[in-house]
SERO-4910 file (N, C-alpha, C, O; in steps of 0.05 Angstrom, whole numbers):
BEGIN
 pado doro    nc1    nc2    nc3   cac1   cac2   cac3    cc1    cc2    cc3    oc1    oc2    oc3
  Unk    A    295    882   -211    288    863   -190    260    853   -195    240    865   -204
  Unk    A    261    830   -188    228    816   -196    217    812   -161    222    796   -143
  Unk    A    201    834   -163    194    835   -140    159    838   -138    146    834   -118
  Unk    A    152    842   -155    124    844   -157    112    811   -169    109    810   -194
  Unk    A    107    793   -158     96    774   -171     70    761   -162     57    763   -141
  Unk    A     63    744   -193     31    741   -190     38    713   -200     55    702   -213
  Unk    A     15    705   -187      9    667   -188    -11    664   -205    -30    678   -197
  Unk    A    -14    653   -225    -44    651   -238    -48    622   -223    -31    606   -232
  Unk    A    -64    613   -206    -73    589   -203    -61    580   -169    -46    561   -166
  Unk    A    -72    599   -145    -76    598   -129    -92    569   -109   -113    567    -96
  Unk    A    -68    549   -115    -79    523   -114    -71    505    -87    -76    517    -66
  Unk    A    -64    491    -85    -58    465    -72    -10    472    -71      4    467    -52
  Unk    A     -3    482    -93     20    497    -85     20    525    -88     34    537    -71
  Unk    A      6    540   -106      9    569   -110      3    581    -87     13    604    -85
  Unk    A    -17    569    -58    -14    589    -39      2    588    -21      6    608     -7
  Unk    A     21    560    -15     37    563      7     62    573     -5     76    585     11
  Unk    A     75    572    -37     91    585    -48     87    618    -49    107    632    -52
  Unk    A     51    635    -46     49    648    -36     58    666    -18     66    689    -20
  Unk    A     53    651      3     55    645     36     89    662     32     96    685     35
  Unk    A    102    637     24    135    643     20    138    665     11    134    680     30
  Unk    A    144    677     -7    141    699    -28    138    726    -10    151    746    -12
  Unk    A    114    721      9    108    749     20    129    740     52    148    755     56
  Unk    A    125    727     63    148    734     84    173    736     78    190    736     97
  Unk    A    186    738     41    217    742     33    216    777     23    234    792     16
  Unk    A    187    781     24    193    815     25    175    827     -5    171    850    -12
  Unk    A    163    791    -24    155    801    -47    130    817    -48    122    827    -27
  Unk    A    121    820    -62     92    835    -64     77    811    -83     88    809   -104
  Unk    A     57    795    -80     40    777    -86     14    773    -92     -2    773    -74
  Unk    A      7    768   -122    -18    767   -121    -27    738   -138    -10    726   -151
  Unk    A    -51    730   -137    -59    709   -156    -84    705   -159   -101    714   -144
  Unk    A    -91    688   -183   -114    685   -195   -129    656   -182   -115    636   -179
  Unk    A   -153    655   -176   -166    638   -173   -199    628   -193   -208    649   -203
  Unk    A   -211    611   -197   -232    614   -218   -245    621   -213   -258    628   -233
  Unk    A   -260    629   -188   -287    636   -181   -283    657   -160   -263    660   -146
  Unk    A   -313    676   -159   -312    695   -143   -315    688   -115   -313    707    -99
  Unk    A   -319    664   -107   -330    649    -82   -300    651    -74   -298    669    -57
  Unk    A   -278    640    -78   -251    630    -78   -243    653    -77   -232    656    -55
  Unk    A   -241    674    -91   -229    695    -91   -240    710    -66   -223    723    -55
  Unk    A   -264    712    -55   -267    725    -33   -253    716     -7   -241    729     10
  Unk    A   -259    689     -9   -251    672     24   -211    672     23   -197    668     43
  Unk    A   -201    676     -5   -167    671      3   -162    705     10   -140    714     15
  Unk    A   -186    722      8   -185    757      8   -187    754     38   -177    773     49
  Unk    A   -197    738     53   -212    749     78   -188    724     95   -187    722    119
  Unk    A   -174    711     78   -149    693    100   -127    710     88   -106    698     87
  Unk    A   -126    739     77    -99    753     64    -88    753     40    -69    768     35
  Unk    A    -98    736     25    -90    733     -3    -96    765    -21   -114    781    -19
  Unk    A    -80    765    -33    -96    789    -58   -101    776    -83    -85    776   -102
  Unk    A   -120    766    -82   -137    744   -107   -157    754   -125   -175    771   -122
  Unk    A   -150    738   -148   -164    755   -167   -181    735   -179   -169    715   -188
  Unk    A   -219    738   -181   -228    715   -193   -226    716   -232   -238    733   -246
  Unk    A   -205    693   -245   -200    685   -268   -205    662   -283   -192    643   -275
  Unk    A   -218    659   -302   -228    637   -315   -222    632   -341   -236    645   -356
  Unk    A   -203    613   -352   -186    613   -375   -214    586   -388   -228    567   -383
  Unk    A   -209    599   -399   -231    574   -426   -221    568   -456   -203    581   -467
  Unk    A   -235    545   -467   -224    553   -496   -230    575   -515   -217    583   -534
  Unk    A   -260    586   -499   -271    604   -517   -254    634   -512   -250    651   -530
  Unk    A   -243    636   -479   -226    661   -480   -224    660   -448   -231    641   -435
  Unk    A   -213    690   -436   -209    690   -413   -240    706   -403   -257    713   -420
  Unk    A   -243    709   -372   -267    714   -357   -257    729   -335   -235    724   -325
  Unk    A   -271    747   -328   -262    760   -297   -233    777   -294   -227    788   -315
  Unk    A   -217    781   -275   -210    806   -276   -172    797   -288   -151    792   -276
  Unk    A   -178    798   -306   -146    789   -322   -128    810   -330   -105    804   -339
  Unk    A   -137    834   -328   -130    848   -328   -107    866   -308    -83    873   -312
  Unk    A   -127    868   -283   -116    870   -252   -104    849   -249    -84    859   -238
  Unk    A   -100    823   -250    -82    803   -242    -53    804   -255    -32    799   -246
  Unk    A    -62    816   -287    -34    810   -298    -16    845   -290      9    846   -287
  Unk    A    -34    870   -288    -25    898   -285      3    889   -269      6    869   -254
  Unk    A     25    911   -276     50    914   -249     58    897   -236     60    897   -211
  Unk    A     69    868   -264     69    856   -251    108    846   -261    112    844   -286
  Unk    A    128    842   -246    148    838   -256    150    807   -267    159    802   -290
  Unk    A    142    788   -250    150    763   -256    122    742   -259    110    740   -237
  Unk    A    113    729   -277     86    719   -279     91    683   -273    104    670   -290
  Unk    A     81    670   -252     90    647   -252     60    629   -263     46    631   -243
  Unk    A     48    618   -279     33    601   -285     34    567   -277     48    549   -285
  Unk    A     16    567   -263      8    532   -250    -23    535   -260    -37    537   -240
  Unk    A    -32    537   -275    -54    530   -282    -60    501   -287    -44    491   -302
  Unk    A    -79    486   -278    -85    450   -275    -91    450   -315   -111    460   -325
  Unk    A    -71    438   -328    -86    423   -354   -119    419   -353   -136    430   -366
  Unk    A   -121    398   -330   -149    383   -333   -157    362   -350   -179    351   -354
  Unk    A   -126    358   -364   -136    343   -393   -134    313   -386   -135    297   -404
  Unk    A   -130    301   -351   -123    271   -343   -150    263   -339   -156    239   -336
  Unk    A   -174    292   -338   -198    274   -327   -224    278   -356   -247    287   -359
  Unk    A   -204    263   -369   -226    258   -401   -239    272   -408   -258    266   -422
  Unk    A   -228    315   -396   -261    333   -403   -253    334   -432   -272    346   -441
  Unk    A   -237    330   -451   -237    328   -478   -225    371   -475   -234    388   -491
  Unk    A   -207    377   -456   -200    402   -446   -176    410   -468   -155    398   -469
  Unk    A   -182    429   -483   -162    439   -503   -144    459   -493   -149    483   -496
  Unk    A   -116    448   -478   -101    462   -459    -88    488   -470    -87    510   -458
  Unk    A    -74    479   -504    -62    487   -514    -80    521   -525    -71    544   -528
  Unk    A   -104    509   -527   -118    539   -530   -121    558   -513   -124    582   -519
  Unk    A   -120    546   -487   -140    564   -464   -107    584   -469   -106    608   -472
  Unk    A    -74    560   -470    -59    580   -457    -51    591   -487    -27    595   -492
  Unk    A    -64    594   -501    -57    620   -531    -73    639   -520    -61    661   -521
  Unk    A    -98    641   -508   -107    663   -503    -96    670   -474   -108    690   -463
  Unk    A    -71    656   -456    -65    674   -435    -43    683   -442    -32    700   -428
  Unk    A    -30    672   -469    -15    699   -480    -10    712   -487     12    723   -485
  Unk    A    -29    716   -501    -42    742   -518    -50    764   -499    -49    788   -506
  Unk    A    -57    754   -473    -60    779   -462    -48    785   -443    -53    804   -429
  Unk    A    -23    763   -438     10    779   -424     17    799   -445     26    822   -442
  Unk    A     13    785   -466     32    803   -491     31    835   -490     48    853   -494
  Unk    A      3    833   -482     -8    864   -481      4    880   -452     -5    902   -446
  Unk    A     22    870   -438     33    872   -411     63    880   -415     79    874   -433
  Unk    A     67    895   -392     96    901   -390    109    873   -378    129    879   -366
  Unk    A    105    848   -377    110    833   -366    134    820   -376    129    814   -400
  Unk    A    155    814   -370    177    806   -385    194    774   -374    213    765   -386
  Unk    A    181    764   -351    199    735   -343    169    724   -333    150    732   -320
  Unk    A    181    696   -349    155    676   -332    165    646   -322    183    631   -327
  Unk    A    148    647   -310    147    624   -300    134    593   -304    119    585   -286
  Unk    A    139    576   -324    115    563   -337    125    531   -313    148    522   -309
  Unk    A     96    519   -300    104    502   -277     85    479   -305     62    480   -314
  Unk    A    108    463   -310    105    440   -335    102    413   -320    100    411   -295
  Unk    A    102    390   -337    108    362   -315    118    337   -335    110    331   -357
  Unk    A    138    327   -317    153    311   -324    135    287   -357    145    273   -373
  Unk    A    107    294   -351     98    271   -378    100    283   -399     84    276   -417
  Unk    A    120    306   -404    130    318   -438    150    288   -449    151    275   -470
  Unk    A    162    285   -424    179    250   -431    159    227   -420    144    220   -402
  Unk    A    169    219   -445    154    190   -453    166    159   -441    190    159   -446
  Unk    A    159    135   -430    164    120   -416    192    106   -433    212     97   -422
  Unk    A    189    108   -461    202     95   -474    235    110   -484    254    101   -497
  Unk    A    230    133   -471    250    153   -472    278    141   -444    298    155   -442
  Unk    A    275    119   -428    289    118   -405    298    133   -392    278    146   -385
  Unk    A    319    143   -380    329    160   -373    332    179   -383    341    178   -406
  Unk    A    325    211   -368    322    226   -383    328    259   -363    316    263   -341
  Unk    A    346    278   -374    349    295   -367    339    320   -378    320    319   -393
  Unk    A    352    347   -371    340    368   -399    353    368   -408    353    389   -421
  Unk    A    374    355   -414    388    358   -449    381    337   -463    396    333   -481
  Unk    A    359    318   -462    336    309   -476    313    315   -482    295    322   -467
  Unk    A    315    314   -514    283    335   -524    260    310   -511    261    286   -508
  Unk    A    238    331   -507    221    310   -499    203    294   -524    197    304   -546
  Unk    A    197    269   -516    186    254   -546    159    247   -529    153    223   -526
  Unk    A    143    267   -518    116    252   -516    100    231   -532    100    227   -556
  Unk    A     82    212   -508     67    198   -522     30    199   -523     13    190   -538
  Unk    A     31    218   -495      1    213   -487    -16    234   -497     -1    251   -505
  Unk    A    -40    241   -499    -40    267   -501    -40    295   -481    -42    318   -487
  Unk    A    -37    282   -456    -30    302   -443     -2    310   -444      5    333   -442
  Unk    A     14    289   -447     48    304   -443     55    313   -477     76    325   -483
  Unk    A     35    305   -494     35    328   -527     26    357   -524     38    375   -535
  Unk    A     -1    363   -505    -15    386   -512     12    405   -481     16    429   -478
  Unk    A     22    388   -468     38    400   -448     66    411   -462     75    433   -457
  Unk    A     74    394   -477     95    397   -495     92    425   -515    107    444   -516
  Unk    A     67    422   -529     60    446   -543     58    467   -521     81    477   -524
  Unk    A     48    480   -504     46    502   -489     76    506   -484     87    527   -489
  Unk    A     88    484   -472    121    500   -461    134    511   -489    149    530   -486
  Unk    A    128    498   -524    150    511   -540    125    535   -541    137    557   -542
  Unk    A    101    539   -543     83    564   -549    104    588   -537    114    605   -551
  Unk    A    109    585   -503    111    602   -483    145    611   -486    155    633   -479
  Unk    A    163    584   -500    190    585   -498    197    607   -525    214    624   -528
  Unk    A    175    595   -541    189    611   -575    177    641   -571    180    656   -590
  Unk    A    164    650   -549    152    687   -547    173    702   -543    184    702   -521
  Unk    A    181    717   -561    196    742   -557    198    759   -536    215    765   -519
  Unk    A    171    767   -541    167    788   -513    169    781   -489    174    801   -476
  Unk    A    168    765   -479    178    747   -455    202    730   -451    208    712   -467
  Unk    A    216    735   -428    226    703   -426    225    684   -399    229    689   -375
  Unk    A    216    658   -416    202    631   -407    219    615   -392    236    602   -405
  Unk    A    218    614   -363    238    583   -359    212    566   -347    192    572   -334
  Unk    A    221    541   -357    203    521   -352    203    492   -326    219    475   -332
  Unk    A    195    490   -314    199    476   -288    174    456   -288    151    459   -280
  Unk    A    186    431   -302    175    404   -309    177    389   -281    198    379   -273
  Unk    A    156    387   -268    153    379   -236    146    346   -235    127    338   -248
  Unk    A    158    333   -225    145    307   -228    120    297   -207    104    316   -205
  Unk    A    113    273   -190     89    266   -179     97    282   -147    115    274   -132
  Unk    A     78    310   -142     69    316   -131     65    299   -105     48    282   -102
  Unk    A     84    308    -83     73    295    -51     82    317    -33    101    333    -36
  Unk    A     63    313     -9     66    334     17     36    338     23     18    326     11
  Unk    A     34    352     39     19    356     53    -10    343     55     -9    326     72
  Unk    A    -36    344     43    -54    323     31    -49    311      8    -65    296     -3
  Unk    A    -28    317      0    -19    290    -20     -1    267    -16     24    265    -18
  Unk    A    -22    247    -10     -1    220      3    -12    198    -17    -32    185    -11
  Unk    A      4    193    -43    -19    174    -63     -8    146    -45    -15    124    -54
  Unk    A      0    147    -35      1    111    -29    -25    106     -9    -29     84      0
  Unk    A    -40    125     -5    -66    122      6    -87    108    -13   -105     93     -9
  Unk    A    -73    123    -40   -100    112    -63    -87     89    -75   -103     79    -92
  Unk    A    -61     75    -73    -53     46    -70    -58     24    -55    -59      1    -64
  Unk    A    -65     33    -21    -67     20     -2    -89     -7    -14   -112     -7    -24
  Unk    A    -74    -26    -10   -101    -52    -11   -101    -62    -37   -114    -82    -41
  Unk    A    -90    -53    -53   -102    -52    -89    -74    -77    -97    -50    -78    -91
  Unk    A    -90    -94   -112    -82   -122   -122    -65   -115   -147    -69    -96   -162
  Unk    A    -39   -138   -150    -32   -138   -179    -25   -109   -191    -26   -104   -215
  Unk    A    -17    -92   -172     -5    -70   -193     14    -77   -209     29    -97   -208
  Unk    A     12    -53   -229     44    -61   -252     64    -38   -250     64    -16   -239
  Unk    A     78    -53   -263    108    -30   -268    125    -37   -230    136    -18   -219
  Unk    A    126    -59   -220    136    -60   -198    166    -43   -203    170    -21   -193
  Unk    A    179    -51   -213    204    -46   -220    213    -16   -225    234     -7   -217
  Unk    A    191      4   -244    202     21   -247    201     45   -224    183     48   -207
  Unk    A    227     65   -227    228     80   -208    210    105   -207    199    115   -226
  Unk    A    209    114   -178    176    132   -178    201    165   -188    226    166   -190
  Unk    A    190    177   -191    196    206   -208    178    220   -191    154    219   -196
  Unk    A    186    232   -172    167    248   -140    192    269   -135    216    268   -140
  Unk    A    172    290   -121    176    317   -112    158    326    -89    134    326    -92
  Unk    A    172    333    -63    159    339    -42    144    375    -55    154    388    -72
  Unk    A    125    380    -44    121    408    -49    145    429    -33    156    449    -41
  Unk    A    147    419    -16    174    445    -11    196    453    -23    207    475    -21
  Unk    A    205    426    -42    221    428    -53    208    448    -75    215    471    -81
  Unk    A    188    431    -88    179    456   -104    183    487   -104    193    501   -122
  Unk    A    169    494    -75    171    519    -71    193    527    -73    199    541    -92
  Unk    A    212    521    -55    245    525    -56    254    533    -85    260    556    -91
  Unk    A    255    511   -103    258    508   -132    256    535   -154    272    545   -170
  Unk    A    226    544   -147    215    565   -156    218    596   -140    209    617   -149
  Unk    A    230    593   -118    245    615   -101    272    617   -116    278    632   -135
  Unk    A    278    609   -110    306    603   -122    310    621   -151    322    643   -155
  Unk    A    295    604   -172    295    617   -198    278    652   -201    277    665   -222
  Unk    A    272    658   -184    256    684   -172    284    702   -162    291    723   -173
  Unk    A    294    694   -145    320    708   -129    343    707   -147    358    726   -149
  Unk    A    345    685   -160    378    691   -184    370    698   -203    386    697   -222
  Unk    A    346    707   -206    336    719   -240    345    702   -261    359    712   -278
  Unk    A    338    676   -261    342    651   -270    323    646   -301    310    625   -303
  Unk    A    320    666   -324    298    657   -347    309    650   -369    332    658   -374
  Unk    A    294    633   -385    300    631   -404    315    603   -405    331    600   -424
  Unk    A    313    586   -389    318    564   -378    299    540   -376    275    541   -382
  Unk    A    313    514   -366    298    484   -372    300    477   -345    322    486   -338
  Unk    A    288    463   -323    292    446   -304    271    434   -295    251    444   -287
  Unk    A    277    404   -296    266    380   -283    261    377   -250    277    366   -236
  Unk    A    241    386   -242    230    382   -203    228    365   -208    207    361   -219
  Unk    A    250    336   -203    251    312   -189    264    306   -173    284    321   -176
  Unk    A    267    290   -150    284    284   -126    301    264   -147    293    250   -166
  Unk    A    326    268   -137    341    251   -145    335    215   -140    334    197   -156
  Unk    A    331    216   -117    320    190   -109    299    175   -120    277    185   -119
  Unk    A    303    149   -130    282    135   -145    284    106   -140    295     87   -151
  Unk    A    265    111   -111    270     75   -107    247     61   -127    237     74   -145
  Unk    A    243     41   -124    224     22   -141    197     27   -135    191     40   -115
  Unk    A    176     14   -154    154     33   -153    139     20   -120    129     33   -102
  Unk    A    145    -15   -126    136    -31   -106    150    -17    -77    137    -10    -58
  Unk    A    178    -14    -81    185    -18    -50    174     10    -43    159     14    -23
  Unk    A    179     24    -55    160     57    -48    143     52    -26    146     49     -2
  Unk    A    115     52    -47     95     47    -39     86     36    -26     64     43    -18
  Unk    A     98      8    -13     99     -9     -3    101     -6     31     90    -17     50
  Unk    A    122     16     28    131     22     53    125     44     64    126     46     89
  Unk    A    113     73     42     94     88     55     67     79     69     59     89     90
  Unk    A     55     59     57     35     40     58     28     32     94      8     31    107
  Unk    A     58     25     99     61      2    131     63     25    149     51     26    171
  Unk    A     85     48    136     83     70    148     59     90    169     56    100    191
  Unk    A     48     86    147     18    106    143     -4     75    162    -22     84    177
  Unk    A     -2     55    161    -24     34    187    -36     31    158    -56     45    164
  Unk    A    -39     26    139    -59     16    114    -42    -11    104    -19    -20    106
  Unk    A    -62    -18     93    -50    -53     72    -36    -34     58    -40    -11     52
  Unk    A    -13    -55     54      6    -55     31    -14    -62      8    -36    -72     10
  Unk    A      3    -51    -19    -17    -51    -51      7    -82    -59     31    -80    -55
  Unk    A     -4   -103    -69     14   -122    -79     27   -111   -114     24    -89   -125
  Unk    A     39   -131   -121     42   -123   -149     48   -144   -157     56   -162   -142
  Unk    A     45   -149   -188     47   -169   -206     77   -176   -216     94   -157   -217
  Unk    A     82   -196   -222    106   -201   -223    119   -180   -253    110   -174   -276
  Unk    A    143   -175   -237    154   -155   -253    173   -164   -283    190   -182   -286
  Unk    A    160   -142   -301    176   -152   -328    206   -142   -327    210   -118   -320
  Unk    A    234   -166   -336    249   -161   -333    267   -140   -351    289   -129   -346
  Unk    A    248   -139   -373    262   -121   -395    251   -105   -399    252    -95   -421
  Unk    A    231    -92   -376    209    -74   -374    227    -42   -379    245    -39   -363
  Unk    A    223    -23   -399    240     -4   -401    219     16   -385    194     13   -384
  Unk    A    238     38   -371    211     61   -354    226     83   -355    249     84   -364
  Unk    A    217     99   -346    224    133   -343    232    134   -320    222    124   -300
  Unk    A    258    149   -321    267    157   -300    274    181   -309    282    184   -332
  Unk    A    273    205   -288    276    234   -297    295    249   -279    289    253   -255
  Unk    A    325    262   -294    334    274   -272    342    302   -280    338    311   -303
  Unk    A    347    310   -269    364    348   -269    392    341   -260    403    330   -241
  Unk    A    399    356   -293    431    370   -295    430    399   -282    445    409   -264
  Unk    A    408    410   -298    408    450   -290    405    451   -256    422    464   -243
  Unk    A    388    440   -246    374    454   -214    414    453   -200    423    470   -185
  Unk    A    426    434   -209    450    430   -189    473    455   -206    483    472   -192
  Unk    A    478    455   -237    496    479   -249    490    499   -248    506    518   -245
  Unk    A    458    503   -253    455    524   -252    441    541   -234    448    565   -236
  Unk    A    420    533   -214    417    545   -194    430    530   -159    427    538   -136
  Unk    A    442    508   -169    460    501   -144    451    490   -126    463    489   -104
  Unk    A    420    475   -132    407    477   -102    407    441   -108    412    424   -126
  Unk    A    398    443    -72    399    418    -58    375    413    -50    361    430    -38
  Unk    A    367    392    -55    341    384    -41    341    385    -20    362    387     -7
  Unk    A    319    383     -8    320    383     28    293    368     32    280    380     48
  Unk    A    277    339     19    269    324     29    277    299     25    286    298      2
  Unk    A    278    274     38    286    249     26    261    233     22    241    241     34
  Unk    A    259    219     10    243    200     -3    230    178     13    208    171     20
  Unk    A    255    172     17    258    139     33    266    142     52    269    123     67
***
């Protein structure tokens, strides 16, 4: 039974997936980077551990985070969208080097849909991914690092654009002239679903496996946004006239429905 689990990256989803985890009976712990963070999620109930993954190596108590632990789920942020020149692929060779050293045997690697490339169209997991950027290359490298480890086994949960709770991006659309790509469809995931997603693969002892966190639903990028926009009392974002032979990504899941059976439970639109 995978009943002992730890979050490395106690974030924006790792604590309300948290949250979940301990009222289904698990035992829960996770890593945060700083000792400031790690005290204040200690004193709202968390059992947090302050950890700091670098290129040069790991920091702080990595030890106690990874100890007794059955199931290891990793959301650690890349960092590599905000130009720090962040060498992802290294930080996560040295976080497994020192699972390795662990009785640790199922993980959890939380990936994202830019391993596929725009020019790839439609795309499920029985398409290899053909990255283009360098974040969905150095993302690509970590999932085969984590998939080809023996001592472990890896299922991977490629999440697409992030929405719920303070994440509402048609806020950072609102007003904004001439966007592009009207046409193509948005590739979004409520966080509950997330959580759900990653419950799920926790409870059917689900490793060693591929699945895509996308809602099935993919209206257009314009009408989307458009209409969370009027929703939400903000200007609508205009957009530029759309190319007709404009090819885009669209991302879906075969596995979440064969193999763990589940159903979304937010709508889009």
């Amino acid at each position: 039974m995978n009943k002992r689990i730890t979050i490395a990256g106690l974030g924006w989803l790792g604590q309300p997936l948290a949250h979940r985890l301990i009222n289904l009976g698990y035992s829960v712990k996770g890593s945060v980077t700083t000792i400031e963070k790690a005290t204040l999620l200690q004193q709202h109930g968390f059992n947090a551990f302050p950890v700091e993954i670098s290129e040069t190596g790991i920091s702080g108590e990595i030890s106690a985070l990874l100890k007794d632990t059955d199931c290891l789920i990793i959301m650690i942020p890349p960092g590599i969208r905000r130009n720090t020149g962040a060498d992802y692929v290294l930080k996560m060779v040295h976080l497994r080097e020192d699972i390795k050293k662990t009785a640790i045997n199922r993980i959890i690697l939380v990936s994202s849909t830019s391993v596929y490339s725009d020019s790839q169209g439609n795309v499920t997991e029985k398409d290899d991914p053909k990255p283009e950027t360098i974040a969905g290359k150095q993302l690509r490298q970590v999932e085969e690092l984590f998939i080809n480890t023996a001592s472990f086994k890896t299922t991977v949960v490629r999440f697409g654009g992030l929405i719920g709770g303070s994440r509402k991006p048609a806020r950072y659309l609102a007003g904004r002239k001439d966007l592009k790509d009207a046409n193509a469809p948005v590739n979004l995931i409520h966080r509950d679903d997330c959580i759900n997603i990653l419950v799920e693969i926790i409870k059917q002892d689900t490793f060693g496996k591929v699945f895509n966190g996308v809602n099935p639903q993919h209206p257009k990028k314009s009408d989307y946004y458009i209409q969370k926009a009027l929703e939400m009392g903000l200007e609508p974002p205009t957009f530029a006239d759309a190319d007709p032979d404009g090819i885009f990504k669209q991302v879906d899941s075969v596995n979440l429905d064969s193999i763990l059976g589940y159903i979304f439970k937010r709508i889009l639109n």
